[in-house]
C-alpha positions in Angstrom: 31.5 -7.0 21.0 32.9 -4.3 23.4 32.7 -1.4 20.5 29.4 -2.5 20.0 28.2 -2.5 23.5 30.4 1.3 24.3 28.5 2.5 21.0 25.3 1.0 22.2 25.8 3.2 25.6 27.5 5.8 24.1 23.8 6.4 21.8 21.6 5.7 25.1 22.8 8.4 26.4 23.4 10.4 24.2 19.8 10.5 22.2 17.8 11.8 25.3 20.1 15.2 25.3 19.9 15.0 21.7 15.6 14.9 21.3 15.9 17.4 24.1 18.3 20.1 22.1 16.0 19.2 19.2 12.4 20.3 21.1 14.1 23.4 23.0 14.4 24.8 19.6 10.9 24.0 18.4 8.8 21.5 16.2 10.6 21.7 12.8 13.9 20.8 14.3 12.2 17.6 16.1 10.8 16.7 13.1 13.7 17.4 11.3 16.5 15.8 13.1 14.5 12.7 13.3 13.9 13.1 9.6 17.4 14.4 8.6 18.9 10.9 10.5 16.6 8.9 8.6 17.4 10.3 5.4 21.0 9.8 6.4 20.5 5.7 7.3 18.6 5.2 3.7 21.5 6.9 1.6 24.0 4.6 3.8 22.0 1.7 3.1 21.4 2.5 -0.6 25.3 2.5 -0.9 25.9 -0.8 1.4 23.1 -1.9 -1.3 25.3 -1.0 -4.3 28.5 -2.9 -2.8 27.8 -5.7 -1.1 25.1 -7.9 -3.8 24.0 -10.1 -0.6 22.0 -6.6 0.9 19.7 -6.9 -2.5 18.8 -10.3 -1.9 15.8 -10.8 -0.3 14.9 -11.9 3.2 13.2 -15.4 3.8 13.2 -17.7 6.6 14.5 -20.8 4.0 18.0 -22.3 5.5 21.1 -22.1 3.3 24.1 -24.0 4.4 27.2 -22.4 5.2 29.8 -23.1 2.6 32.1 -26.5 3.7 29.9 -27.0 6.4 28.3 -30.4 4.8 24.6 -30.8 3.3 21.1 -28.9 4.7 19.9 -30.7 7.4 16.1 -32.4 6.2 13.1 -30.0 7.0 11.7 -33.3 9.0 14.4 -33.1 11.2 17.5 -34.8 11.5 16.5 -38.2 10.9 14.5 -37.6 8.1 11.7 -38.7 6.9 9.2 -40.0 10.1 9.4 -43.5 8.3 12.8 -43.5 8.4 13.0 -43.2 12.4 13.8 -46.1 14.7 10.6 -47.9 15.8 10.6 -49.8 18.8 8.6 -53.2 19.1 4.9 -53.0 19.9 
């Protein structure tokens, strides 16, 4: 957590002096830095992609359980079905 939150300041403020080196020396090199950084990210990516099967699967909001962690709990909530909840006498 701490290497994230140093890298997370380090980029903060770092990436203004950055953009600013980048328009000092004109419009293609702000364009292009941004770009060049981009282009950088998607190779990454594209070799995470190539290792790790799990990045190629796709993203849905269904719930998987964690392995030994017991069965999925029931879309209706964890009692089930509403006919199975408690009822209390009328």
């Amino acid at each position: 957590m701490a290497s994230t939150q140093l890298a997370w300041s380090a980029s903060t403020a770092v990436s203004p002096l950055f953009y600013s080196a980048l328009l000092d020396r004109g419009a293609l090199a702000a364009w292009g830095g941004p770009i060049a950084v981009c282009a950088l990210w998607f190779a990454l990516v594209e070799v995470l992609a190539r290792r790790m099967p799990q990045v190629a699967r796709p993203v849905t909001n269904v719930a998987e359980p964690e392995p030994g962690l017991g069965p999925p709990v029931s879309p209706d909530g964890p009692v089930g079905a509403p006919s199975d909840a408690p009822t209390t006498p009328a």
